[in-house]
C-alpha angles and dihedrals in degrees: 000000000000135000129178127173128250109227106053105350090230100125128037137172117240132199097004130098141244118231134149107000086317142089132191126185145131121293127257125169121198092230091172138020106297092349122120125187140181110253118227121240096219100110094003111131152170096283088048095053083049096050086044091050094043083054098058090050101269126120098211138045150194134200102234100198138190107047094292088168097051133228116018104212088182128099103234111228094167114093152146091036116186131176144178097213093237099081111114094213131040085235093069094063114094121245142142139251114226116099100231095143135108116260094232088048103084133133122265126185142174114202126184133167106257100205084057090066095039082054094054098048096057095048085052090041090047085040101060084037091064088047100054 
């Protein structure tokens, strides 16, 4: 599975899946012109998974954590992420660029549209209601 953004392509989800009104994957920045990497989950936290999932167009986010994708064959350049958590792209966090960063440590996030479920559980709500 892959997911870019639509506004700048410069973060994807890789490996997860998109299902329901929501998507889940592994984290790549394109740090460089054409150039995705893995980003590292050492300091990635949960404003950053919400900056990465507002870019791609959700409006919330959760850490997945352990590996969950599997083996990362990718060396991870992206590192030291920090974000506010206001930052409307993932581009305007800060990070570095160094790839000092292990190969199975990489960021992983599910991000999904709240008002959607909320949505969903009063029609079903409304919807049992009309049964009874």
């Amino acid at each position: 599975m892959l997911l870019d953004s639509t506004k700048a392509q410069r973060v994807r989800l890789e490996k997860g899946n998109t299902l329901d009104g929501s998507t889940d994957g592994m984290v790549h920045f394109n740090y460089k012109k054409d150039r995705f990497s893995p980003v590292c989950a050492t300091g990635f936290d949960q404003s950053a998974a919400n900056v990465v999932c507002r870019d791609l167009g959700y409006n919330s986010a959760s850490i997945v954590c352990c590996n969950v994708y599997g083996t990362n064959y990718h060396k991870i350049f992206v590192t030291d992420v920090t974000c506010t958590g206001n930052e409307s792209t993932f581009s305007n966090c800060s990070y570095n660029i160094d790839g000092d960063c292990d190969m199975d440590n990489y960021a992983a996030v599910a991000c999904y549209n709240k008002q959607e479920e909320n949505s969903k559980s009063r029609n079903l709500c409304m919807l049992l209601m009309v049964i009874s």
